[in-house]
Kinemage of the C-alpha trace (Angstrom):
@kinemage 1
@onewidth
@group {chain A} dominant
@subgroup {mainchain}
@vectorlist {calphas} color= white
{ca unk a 1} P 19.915 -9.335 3.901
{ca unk a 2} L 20.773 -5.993 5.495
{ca unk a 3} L 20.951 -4.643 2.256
{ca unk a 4} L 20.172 -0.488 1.861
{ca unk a 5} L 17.326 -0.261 -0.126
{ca unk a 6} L 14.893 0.714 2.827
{ca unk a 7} L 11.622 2.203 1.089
{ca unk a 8} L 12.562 4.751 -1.096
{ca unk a 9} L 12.102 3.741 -4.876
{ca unk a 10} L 14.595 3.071 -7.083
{ca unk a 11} L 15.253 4.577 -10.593
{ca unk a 12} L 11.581 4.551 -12.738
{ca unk a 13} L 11.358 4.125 -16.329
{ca unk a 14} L 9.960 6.798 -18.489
{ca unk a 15} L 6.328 5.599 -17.979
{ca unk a 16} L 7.029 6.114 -13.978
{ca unk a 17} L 7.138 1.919 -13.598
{ca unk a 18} L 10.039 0.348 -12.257
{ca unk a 19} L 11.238 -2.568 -14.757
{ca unk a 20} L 10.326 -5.942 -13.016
{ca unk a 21} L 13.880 -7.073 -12.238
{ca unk a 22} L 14.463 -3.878 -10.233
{ca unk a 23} L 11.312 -5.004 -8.205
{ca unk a 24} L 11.749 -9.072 -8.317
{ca unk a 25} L 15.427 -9.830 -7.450
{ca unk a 26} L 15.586 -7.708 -4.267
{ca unk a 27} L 16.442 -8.570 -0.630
{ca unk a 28} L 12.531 -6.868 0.156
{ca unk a 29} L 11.365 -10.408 -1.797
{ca unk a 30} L 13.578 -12.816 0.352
{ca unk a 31} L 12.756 -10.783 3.450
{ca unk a 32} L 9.276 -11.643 2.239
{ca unk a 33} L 9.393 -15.314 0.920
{ca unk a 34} L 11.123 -16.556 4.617
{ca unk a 35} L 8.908 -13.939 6.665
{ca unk a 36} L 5.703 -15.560 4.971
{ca unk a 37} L 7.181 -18.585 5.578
{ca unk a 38} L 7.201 -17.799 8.941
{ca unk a 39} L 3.494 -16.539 9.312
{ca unk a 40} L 1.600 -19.315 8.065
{ca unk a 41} L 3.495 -21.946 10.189
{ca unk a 42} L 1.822 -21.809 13.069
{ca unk a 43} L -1.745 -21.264 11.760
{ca unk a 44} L -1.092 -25.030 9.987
{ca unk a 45} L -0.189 -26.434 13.177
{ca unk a 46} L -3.624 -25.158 14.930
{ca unk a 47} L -5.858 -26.637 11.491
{ca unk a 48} L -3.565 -29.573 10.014
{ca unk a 49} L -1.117 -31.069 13.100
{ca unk a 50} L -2.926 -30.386 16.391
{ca unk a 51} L -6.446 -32.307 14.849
{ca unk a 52} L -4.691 -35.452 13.909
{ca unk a 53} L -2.424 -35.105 17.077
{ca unk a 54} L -5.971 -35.283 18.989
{ca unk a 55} L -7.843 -37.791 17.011
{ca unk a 56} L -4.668 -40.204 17.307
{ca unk a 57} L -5.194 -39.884 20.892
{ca unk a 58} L -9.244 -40.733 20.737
{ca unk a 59} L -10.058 -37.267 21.343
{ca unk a 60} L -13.771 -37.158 19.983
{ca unk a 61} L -14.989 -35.320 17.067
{ca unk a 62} L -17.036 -33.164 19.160
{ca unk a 63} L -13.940 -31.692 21.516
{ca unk a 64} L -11.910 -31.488 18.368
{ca unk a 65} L -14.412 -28.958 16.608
{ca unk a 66} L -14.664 -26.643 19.238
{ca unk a 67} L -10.875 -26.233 19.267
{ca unk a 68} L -11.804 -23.985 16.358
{ca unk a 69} L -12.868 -21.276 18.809
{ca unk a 70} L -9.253 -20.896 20.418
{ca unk a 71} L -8.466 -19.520 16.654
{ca unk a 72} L -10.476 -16.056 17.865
{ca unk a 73} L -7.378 -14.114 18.152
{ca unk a 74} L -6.898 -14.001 14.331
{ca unk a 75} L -10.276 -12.323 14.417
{ca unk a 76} L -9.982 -10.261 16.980
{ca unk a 77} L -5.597 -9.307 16.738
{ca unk a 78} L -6.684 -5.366 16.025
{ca unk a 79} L -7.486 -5.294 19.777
{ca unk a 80} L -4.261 -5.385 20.972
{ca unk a 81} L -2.191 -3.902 18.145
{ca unk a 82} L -2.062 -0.166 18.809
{ca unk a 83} L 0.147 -1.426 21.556
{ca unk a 84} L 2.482 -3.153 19.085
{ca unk a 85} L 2.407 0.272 17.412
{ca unk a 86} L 2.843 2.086 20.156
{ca unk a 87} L 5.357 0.515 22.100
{ca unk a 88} L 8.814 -0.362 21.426
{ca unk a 89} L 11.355 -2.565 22.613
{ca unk a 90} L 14.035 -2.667 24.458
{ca unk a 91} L 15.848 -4.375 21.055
{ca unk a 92} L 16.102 -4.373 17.289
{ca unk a 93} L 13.558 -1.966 16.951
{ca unk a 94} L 9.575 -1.248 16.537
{ca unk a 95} L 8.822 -4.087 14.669
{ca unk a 96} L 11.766 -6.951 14.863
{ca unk a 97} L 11.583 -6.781 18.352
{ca unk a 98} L 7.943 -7.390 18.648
{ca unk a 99} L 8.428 -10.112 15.728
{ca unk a 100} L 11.425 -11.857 17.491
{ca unk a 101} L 9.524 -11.999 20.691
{ca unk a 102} L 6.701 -13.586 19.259
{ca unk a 103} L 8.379 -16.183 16.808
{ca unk a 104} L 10.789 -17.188 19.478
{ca unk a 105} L 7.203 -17.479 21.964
{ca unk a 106} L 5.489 -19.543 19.375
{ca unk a 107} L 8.881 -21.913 18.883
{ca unk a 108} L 8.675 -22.594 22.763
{ca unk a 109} L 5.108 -23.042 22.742
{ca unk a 110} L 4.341 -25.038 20.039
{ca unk a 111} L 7.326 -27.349 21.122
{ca unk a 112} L 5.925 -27.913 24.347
{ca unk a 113} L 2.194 -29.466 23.137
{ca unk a 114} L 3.713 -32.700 22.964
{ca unk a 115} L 4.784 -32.676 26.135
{ca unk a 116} L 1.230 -33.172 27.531
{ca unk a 117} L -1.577 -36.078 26.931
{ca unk a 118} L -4.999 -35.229 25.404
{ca unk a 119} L -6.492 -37.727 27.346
{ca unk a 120} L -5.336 -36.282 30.994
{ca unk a 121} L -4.635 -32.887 30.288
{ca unk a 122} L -7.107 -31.735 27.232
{ca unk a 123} L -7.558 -28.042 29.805
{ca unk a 124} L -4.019 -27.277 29.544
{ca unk a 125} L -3.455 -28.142 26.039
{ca unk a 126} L -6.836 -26.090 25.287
{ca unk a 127} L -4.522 -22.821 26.601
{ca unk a 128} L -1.349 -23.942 24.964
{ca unk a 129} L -3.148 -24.011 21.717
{ca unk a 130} L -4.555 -20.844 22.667
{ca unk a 131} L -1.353 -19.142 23.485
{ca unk a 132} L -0.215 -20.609 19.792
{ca unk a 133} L -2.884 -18.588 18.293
{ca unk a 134} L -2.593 -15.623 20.305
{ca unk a 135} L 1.043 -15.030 19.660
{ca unk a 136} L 0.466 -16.194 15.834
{ca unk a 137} L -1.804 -13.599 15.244
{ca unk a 138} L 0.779 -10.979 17.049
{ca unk a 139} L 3.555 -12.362 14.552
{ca unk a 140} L 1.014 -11.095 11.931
{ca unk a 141} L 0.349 -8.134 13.140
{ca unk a 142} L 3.763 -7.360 13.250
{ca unk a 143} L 5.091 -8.756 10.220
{ca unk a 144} L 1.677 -7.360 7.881
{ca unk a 145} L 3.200 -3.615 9.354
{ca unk a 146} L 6.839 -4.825 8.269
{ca unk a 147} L 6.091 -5.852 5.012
{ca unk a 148} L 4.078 -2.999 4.614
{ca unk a 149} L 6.656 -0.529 5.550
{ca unk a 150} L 9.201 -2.152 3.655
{ca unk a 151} L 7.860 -2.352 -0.073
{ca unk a 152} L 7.067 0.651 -1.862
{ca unk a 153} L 3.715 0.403 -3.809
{ca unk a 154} L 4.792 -0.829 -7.017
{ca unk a 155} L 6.472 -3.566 -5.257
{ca unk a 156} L 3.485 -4.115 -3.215
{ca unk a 157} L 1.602 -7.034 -5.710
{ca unk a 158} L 4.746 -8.840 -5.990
{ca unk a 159} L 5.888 -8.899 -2.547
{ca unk a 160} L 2.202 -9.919 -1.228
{ca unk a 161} L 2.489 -12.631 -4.006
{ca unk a 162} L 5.765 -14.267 -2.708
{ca unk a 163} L 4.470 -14.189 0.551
{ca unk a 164} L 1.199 -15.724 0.248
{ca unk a 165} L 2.925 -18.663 -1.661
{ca unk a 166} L 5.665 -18.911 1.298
{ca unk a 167} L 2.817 -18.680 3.901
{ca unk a 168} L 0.742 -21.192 2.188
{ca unk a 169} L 3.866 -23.926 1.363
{ca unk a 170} L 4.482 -23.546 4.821
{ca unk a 171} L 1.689 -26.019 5.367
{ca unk a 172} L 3.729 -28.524 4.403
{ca unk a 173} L 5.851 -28.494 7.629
{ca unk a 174} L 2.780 -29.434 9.795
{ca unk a 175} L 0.496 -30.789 7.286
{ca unk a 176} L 2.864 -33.827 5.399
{ca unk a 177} L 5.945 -33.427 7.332
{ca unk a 178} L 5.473 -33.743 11.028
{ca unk a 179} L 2.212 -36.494 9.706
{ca unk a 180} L 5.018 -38.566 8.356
{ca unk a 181} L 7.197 -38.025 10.804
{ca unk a 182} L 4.335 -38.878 13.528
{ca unk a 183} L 4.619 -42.903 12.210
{ca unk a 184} L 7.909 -43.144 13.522
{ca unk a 185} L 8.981 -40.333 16.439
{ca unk a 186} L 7.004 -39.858 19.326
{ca unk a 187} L 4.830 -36.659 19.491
{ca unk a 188} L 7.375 -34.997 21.885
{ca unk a 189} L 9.819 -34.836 19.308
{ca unk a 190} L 7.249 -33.914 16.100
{ca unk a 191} L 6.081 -31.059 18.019
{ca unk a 192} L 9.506 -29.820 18.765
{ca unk a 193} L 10.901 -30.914 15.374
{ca unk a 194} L 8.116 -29.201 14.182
{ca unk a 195} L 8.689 -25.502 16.296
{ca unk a 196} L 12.073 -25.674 15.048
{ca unk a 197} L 11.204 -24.760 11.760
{ca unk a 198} L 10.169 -21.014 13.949
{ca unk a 199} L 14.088 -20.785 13.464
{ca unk a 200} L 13.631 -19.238 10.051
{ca unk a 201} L 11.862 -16.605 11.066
{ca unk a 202} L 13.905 -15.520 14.101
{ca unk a 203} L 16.641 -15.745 11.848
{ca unk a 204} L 15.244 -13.708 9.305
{ca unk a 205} L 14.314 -11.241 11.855
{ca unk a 206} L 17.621 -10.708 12.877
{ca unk a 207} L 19.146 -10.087 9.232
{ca unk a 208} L 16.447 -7.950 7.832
{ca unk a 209} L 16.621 -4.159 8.448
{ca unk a 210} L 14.425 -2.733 10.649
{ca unk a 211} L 12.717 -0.127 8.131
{ca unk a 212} L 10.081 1.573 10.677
{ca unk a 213} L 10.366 5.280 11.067
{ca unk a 214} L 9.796 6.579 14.655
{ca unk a 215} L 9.002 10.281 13.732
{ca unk a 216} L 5.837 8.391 12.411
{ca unk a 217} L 5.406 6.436 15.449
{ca unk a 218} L 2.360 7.107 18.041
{ca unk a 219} L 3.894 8.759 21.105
{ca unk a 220} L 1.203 7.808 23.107
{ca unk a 221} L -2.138 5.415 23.622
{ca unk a 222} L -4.484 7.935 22.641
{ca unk a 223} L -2.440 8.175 19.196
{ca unk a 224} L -1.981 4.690 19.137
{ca unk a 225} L -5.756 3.967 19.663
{ca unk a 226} L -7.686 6.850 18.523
{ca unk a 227} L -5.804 8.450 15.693
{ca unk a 228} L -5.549 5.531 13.490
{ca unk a 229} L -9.108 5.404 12.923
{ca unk a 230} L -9.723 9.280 12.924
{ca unk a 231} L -7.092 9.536 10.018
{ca unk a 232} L -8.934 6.493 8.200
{ca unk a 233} L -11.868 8.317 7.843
{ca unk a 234} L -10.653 11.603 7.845
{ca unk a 235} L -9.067 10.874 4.200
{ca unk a 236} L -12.211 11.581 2.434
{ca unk a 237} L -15.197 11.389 4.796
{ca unk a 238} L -17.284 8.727 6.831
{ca unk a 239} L -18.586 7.980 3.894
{ca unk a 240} L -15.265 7.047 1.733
{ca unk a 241} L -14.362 5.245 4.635
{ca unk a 242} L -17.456 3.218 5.135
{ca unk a 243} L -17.126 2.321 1.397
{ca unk a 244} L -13.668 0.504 1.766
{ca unk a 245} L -14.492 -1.400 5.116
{ca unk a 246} L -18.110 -2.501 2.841
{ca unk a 247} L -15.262 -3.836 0.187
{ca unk a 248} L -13.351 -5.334 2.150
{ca unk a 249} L -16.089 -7.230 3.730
{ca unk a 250} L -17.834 -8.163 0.070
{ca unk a 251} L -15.231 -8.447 -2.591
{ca unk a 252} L -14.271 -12.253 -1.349
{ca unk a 253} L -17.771 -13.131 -0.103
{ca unk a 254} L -19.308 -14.912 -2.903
{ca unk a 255} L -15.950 -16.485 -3.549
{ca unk a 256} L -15.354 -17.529 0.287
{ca unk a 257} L -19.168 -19.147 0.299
{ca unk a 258} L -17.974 -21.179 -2.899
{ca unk a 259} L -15.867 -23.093 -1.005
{ca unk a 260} L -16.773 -22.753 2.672
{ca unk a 261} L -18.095 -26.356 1.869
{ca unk a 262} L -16.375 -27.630 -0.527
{ca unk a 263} L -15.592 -31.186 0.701
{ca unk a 264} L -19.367 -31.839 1.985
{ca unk a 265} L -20.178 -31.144 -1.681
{ca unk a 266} L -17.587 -33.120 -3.426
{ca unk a 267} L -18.951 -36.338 -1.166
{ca unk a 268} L -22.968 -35.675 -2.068
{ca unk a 269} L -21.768 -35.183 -5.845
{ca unk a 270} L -20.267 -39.147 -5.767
{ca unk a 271} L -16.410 -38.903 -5.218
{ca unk a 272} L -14.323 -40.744 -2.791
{ca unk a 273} L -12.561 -39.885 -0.633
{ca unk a 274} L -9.771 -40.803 -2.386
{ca unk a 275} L -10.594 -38.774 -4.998
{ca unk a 276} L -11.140 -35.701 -3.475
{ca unk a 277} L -7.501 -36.110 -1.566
{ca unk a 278} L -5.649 -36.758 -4.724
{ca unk a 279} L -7.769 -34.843 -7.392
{ca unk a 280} L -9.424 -32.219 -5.457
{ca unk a 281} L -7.180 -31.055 -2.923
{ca unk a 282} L -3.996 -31.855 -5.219
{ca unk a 283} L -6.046 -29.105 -7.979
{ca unk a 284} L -6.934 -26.792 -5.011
{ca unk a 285} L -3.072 -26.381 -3.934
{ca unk a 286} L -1.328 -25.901 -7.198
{ca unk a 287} L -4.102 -23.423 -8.492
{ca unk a 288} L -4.105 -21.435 -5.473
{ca unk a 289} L -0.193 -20.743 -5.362
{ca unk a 290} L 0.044 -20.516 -9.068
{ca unk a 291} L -2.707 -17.636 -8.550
{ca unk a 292} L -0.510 -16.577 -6.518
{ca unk a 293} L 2.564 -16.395 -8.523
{ca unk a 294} L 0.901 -14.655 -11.587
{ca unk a 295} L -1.103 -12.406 -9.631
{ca unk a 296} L 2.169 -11.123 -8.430
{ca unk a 297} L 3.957 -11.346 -12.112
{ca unk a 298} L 1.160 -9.290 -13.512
{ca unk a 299} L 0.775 -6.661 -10.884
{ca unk a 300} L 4.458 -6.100 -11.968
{ca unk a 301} L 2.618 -4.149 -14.643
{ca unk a 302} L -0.982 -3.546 -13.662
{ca unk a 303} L -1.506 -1.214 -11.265
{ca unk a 304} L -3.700 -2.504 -7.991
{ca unk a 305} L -6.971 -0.479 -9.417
{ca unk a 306} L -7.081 -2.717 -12.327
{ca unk a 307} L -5.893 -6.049 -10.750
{ca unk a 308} L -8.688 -5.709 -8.605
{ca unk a 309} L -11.514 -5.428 -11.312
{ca unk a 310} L -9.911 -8.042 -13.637
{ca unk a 311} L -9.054 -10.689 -10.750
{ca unk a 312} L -12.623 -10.152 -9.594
{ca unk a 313} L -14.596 -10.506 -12.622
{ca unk a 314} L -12.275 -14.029 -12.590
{ca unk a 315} L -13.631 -14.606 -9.493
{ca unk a 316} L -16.849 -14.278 -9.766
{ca unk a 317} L -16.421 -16.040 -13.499
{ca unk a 318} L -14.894 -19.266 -11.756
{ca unk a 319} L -18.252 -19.718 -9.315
{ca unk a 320} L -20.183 -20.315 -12.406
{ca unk a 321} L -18.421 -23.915 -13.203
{ca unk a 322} L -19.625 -25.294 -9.539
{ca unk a 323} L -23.388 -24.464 -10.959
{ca unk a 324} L -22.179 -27.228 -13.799
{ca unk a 325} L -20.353 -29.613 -11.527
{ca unk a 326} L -23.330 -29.506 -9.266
{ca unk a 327} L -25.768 -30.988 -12.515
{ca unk a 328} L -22.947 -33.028 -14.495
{ca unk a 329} L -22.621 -35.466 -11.568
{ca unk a 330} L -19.073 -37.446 -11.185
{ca unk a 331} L -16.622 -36.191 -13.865
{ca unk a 332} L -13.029 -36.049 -12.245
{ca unk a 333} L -12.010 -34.292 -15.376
{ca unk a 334} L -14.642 -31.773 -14.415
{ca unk a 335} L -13.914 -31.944 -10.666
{ca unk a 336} L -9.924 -30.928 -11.558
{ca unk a 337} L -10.848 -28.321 -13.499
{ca unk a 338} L -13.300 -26.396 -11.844
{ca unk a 339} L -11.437 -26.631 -8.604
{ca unk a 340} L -8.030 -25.540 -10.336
{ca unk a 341} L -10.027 -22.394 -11.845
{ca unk a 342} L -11.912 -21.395 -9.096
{ca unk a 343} L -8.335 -21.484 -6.342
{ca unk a 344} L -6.342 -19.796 -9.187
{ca unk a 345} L -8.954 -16.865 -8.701
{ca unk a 346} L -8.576 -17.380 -4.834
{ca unk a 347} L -5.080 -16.778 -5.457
{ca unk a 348} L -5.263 -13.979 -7.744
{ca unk a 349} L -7.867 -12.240 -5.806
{ca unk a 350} L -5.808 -12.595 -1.991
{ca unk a 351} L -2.526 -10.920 -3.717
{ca unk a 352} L -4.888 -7.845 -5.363
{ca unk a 353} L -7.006 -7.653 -2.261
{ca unk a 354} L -4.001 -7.837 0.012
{ca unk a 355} L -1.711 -4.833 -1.920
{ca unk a 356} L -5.445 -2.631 -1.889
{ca unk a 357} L -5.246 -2.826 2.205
{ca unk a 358} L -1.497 -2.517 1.848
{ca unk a 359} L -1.945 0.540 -0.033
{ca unk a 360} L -4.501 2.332 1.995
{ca unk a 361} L -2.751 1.300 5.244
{ca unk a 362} L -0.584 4.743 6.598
{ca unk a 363} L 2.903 3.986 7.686
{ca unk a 364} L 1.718 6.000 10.444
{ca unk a 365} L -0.164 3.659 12.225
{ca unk a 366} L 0.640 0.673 10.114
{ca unk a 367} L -0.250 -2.440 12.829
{ca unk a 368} L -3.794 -0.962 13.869
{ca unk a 369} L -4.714 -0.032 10.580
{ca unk a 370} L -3.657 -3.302 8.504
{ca unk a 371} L -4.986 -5.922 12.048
{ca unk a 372} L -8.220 -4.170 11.154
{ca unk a 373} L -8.282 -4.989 7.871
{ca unk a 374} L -7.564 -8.401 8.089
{ca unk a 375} L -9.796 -8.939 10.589
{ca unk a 376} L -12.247 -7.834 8.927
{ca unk a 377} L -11.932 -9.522 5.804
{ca unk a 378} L -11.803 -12.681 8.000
{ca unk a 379} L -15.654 -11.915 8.809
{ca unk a 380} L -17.095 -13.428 5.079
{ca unk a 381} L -14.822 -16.372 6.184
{ca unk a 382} L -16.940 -16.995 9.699
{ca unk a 383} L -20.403 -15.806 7.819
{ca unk a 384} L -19.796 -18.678 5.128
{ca unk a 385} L -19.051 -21.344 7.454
{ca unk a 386} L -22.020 -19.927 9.916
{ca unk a 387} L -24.729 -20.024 6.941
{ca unk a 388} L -23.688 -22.107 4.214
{ca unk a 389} L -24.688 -25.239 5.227
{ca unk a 390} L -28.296 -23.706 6.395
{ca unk a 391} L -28.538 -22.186 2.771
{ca unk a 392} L -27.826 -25.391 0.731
{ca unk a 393} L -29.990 -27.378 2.814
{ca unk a 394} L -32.658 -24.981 1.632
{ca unk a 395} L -32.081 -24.888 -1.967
{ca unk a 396} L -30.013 -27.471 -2.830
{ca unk a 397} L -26.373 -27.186 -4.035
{ca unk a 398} L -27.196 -25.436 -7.864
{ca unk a 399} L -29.405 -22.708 -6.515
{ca unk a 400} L -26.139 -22.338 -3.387
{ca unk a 401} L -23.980 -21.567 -5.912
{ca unk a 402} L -26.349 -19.193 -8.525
{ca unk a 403} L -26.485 -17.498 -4.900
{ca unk a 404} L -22.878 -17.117 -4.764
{ca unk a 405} L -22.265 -15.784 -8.158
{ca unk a 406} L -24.890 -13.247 -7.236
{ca unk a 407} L -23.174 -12.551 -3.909
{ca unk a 408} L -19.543 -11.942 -5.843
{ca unk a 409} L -21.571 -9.196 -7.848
{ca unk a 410} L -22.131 -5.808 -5.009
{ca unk a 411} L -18.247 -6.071 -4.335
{ca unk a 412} L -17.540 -5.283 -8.373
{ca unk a 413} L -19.733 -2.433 -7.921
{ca unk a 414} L -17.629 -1.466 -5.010
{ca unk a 415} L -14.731 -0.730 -6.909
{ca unk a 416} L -16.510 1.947 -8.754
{ca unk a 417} L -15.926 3.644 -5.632
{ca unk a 418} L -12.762 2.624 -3.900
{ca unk a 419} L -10.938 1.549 -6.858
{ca unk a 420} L -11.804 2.929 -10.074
{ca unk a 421} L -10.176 1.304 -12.910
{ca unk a 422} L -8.641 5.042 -14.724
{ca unk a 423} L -7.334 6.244 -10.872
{ca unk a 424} L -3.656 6.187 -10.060
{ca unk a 425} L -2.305 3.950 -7.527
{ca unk a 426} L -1.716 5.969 -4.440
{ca unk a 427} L -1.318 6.184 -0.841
{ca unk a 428} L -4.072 8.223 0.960
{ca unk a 429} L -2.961 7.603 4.231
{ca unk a 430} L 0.605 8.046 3.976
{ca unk a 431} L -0.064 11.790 2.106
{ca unk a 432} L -2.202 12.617 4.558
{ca unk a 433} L 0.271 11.748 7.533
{ca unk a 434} L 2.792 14.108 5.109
{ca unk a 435} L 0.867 16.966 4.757
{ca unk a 436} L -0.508 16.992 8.116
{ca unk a 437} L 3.520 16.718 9.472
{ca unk a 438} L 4.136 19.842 7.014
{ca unk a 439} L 1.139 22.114 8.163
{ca unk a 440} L 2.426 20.759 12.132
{ca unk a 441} L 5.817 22.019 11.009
{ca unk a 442} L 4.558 25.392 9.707
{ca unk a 443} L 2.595 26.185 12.587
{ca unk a 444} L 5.239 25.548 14.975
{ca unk a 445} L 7.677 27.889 12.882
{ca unk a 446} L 5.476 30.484 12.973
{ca unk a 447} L 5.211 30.503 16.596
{ca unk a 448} L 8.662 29.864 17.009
{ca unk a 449} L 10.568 33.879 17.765
C-alpha cells in the first residue's frame, strides 16, 4: 500500500478527466475503504454497543440519555486541531503519527470499558466513554486531513464515497457483532474483541504513505491558529466566506430534520416495532450506502458543482414522500420506499457535501480547516434533535415535514453562490497558499544580494 502515486494526477484524457479506472482501482481507495473503516468504529460503539451494554446492566433510561453529552468532542474537535497541524511527531510523520497514536488510544480504551460495572462505577465509565470520544474525534481530524491530502480533486467524490460506506459498515462490528457475541462471552471479552477490530486501522496506518508536505506545514501556533481562518476568508472576502460556512450549515438541514425523528414517527403512523427493525431500518441501511456508492460512481464524471445541485434537488425531492406517508397511514410498501428514497439522497448528498469541504479545504492548514467544517455541519444535526419534537407537537407530523421541504429550499439558493453549476472545480485555498509561497519567494530574492 506504499505505492508512489502521492497527489500528483495521473495522465488526463483529452477532456482534462481522468478515465474512472485510473481513479477507482488505486491504493488512495484501499487506503480509504480500511481508513473509513477505521473512523466510524468507535463512534458505533458510543451510539449502538455502550447503550445496550448499560441497559443490560439496569442502567436507567434517564442516565443512558445523557451519555449523549460525552459525544461533544465531535462538535467541538476544531478546538484542538491546529495542534494536530502544527505539531509533529516524533514518528511516521504529520499525520500517521497523530493517527497511530490515537487508533492505538482508542483500541486500549475501548477494551478496557468492560472491565468496569455500570452499577458501581457509572463515574469512571462516564470518562472512559469520554476519552473514546475525545480520541475518536482526533482520529478524524487526522484522517479527514489525510484523505484530503492524499486524493487529488477528481478523485475526491469517489474516495469520500468508499469511505462513507466503510465508515458506515463499520457499524456492524459494534452494532450486530459484539450484540451477538454479548449472549455468549462476558462483556470483558466483547469490549476487547470488539477494540481489536482498531487493528485495521493501525495497520493501515503503518502501510499507507505519509503524503503531508511540511513546507506547507504551520511553523508555529499563531500559523496554526490564526492563519487558517485569515486565508479562509481572505480567498474572496468576508463575505464569500460567510456564504460557504451559511451552506454548510443549510444544505442538509431540511434533510437532517426529516429524519431527526424518524422512529417516533414510524410508531404514531401504526408500525411495530418489528416492522420498523426489519422494514425501516433494513430500507434506511441499504439506501444510504447505495447513495453512497453511486454518488461516488457518478462524481467519476460530474464535477462537485453539479453533484451538489442535482443530489440536492434529490434531497429536497425525497422529503416530499414523508408528507404522503404521514396521510396514507400503515402501508409497509410505502414505509420501504419512502425511507429507501429519502437515505439514498442522505447518501448522495454526504459524498457531494463532503468532496465541496474537501475541495475548499487548503493543504495548508488541512486539520483546522476541514475539523471546522465538520463541526459545523454537525450543528443542523443538534438543531433538529433540539426542535423537532417541539415543532411537530405544534403542527402535527404533515405540516413538520411541508416545513422541511421548505427548509431544504435557502441551501439550493446557496449554491448560486458557492457552487455555481457552469464553474470549474477548483481549489481556492490550495492556489492561494501557491501564489502567496511564489510572491514570499520573489520578495525574498529580491532582497537577497
Amino acid at each position: 500500500m506504499t505505492g508512489t502515486e502521492g497527489t500528483t494526477d495521473q495522465a488526463t484524457t483529452a477532456d482534462g478527466r481522468r478515465s474512472w479506472t485510473e481513479i477507482l482501482f488505486t491504493r488512495k481507495m484501499l487506503a480509504c475503504i480500511f481508513l473509513g473503516f477505521s473512523s466510524g468504529m468507535p463512534l458505533f460503539v458510543l451510539v449502538s454497543l455502550v447503550p445496550a451494554w448499560l441497559r443490560d446492566n439496569d442502567v436507567d433510561l434517564a442516565t443512558i440519555g445523557l451519555f449523549a453529552l460525552v459525544g461533544l468532542p465531535y462538535t467541538w474537535k476544531f478546538l484542538w486541531s491546529p495542534m494536530m497541524d502544527r505539531f509533529k511527531l516524533p514518528f511516521l510523520g504529520r499525520r500517521r503519527g497523530w493517527a497511530l497514536l490515537t487508533q492505538v488510544l482508542l483500541l486500549i480504551s475501548i477494551g478496557l470499558l468492560g472491565h468496569f460495572n455500570p452499577a458501581t462505577s457509572i463515574q469512571a465509565i462516564v470518562w472512559l466513554v469520554f476519552a473514546v470520544a475525545l480520541f475518536s474525534a482526533s482520529q478524524d481530524i487526522v484522517i479527514d486531513a489525510y484523505r484530503r491530502e492524499l486524493l487529488a480533486d477528481d478523485e475526491l467524490g469517489t474516495g469520500t464515497s468508499f469511505w462513507i460506506n466503510a465508515y458506515r459498515l463499520s457499524g456492524l462490528v459494534p452494532g450486530s457483532l459484539a450484540l451477538i457475541l454479548a449472549d455468549h462471552l462476558p462483556w470483558s471479552s466483547v469490549f476487547w474483541i470488539t477494540a481489536a477490530f482498531m487493528a485495521v486501522g493501525i495497520v493501515t496506518t503503518l502501510l499507507v504513505k505519509e503524503v503531508s508536505d511540511d513546507d506547507l506545514a504551520p511553523h508555529t501556533l499563531r500559523e496554526a491558529v490564526i492563519d487558517p481562518f485569515v486565508e479562509f476568508f481572505s480567498r474572496g472576502g468576508i463575505a464569500a466566506g460567510l456564504a460557504i460556512l451559511a451552506f454548510l450549515f443549510l444544505y442538509k438541514l431540511g434533510d437532517n430534520m426529516a429524519t431527526a425523528l424518524a422512529t417516533p414517527f414510524y410508531l404514531d403512523m401504526g408500525y411495530t416495532k418489528t416492522e420498523i427493525g426489519s422494514v425501516a431500518k433494513f430500507a434506511g441501511l441499504w439506501a444510504v450506502l447505495a447513495g453512497a456508492t453511486i454518488g461516488g460512481a457518478a462524481m467519476l464524471k460530474l464535477s462537485i458543482n453539479k453533484a451538489l445541485w442535482i443530489f440536492g434537488l434529490v434531497q429536497l425531492l425525497t422529503i416530499v414522500p414523508y408528507i404522503w406517508l404521514s396521510q396514507a397511514g400503515h402501508s409497509l410498501v410505502g414505509l420501504f420506499v419512502v425511507v429507501s428514497g429519502e437515505y439514498l439522497a442522505v447518501g448522495l448528498g454526504t459524498v457531494a457535501l463532503t468532496a465541496f469541504m474537501a475541495r475548499e479545504t487548503s493543504k495548508a492548514f488541512t486539520a483546522t480547516q476541514f475539523a471546522l467544517f465538520s463541526s459545523l455541519i454537525a450543528v443542523p444535526r443538534t438543531v433538529a434533535n433540539a426542535t423537532t419534537g417541539f415543532i411537530v407537537e405544534a403542527v402535527g407530523w404533515t405540516q413538520f415535514f411541508v416545513i422541511c421541504a421548505l427548509l431544504a429550499i435557502p441551501g439550493m439558493l446557496m449554491l448560486l453562490k458557492v457552487a455555481p453549476w457552469s464553474e470549474k472545480d477548483e481549489t481556492p485555498g490550495e492556489e492561494a497558499r501557491k501564489e502567496a509561497l511564489e510572491d514570499q519567494a520573489a520578495v525574498e530574492e529580491e532582497a537577497s544580494p
